[in-house]
C-alpha positions, 0 to 999 in steps of 0.5 A: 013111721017114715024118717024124713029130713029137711030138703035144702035149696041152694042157697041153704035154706029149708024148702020142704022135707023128704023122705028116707028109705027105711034102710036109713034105720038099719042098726049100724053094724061096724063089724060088718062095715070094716069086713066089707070094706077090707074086702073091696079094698083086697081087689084093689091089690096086684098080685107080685112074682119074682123070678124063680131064677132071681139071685142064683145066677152065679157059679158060688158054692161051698168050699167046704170046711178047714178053711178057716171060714163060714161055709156060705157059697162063695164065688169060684175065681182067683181074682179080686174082687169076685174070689172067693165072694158071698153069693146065692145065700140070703143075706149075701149081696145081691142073693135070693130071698129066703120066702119071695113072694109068689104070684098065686098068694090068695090076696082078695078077701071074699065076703057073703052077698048078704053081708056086704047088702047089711054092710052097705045099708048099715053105712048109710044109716050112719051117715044119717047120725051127727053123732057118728059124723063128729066122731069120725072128726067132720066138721059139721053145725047143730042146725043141719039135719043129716043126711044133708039133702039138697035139690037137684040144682047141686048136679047142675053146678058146672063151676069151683066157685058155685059149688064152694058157694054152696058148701059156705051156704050150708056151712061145711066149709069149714070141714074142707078146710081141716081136710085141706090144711092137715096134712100129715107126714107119715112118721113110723109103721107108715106105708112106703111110697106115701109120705103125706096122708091126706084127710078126707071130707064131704061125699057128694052122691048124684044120680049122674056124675057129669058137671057135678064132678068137674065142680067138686073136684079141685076140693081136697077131700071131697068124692062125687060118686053116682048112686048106682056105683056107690058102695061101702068104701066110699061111705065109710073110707078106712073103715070108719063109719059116719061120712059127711054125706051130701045128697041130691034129690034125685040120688036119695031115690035112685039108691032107694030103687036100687036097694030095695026101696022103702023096704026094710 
């Protein structure tokens, strides 16, 4: 038997059911989640070179030993400050490094097609378990079914403040707001050049971005995404499964069309 889910309007309320495309059963696997969304994010990277020639421009060499000193190569001159300075070696002032990292490393991770299709269907069927969406820390009511579908007046919303009317209405506001209010500062083992890390919340999956977009965007945390380029990583962001997902009509056929439809 086919799942089906309630179908909200936008005021919030129930206005029918449809139907789910069977992958939305797919047994959620997230094993195969993390390895494909490492996967894509590798081809996010730019590959880095130094200059071969990088900390050996200098004339420094051994002056070898009884001199009462350590035989790392040392600027030739007779003059402060440069006689007789550490230079080339690592560890010296402005000298190479040891393993500088080169341009043609093999940084992007490559997985199986059919792996990455079980991946993607695995990922949405977890957006369809509240339990997964709790666990992931989304904020969400006992009265909702999930995924949360809505009619397709979501893809017509051309202002901020229809469209947070509309999330008050179907009562994940309060999601957005642990999103928006927790930020935290990177302490120990975080990543240079990122000092806050921002949580992420709702996923809004049209079948065309356009207004949509320009309404959801001034909210922290929340992604519009077209059916046709939607992909594990937007599904399951840090590897972890069960996103808030919000659907229009229209984009719970178009996936079903562009995975297989109903087949399982």
């Amino acid at each position: 038997m086919t799942k089906t889910v309630s179908l909200y309007d936008m005021e919030g309320k129930s206005i029918g059911r449809v139907e789910l495309p069977k992958f939305f059963e797919t047994p959620v696997r997230p094993d195969l989640i993390r390895r494909a969304v490492v996967a894509l994010r590798s081809h996010m990277f730019q590959p880095q070179g130094r200059d071969p020639m990088a900390g050996k421009r200098n004339t420094a060499q051994s002056i070898g030993v009884g001199h009462a000193m350590s035989r790392i190569p040392r600027i030739k001159g007779d003059r402060y400050p440069k006689a007789n300075q550490a230079a080339f070696a690592p560890g010296t002032v402005k000298g190479r490094l040891v393993f500088p990292p080169v341009p043609t490393k093999r940084i992007h991770k490559k997985i199986n097609r059919k792996e990455l299709k079980l991946a993607m269907l695995s990922a949405l069927a977890a957006t369809s378990s509240s339990e997964l969406i709790k666990a992931r820390g989304h904020r969400i009511t006992e009265d909702r079914e999930f995924p949360l579908v809505i009619s397709d007046d979501i893809e017509h919303l051309t202002k901020s403040s229809e469209a947070e009317d509309l999330l008050k209405k179907m009562r994940i506001w309060d999601d957005l707001l642990r999103a928006s209010n927790r930020k935290h500062r990177a302490g120990r083992g975080s990543v240079r050049g990122r000092p806050m890390k921002h949580p992420v919340s709702a996923l809004v999956v049209v079948e065309k971005r356009g207004a949509a977009e320009t309404a959801f965007r001034n909210f922290t945390g929340v992604d519009v995404v077209d059916a046709a380029s939607l992909n594990v990583d937007d599904l399951a962001p840090g590897t972890h499964p069960g996103r808030l997902t919000i659907w229009s009509e229209s984009a719970i056929r178009a996936i079903g069309n562009r995975l297989g439809g109903n087949a399982a």
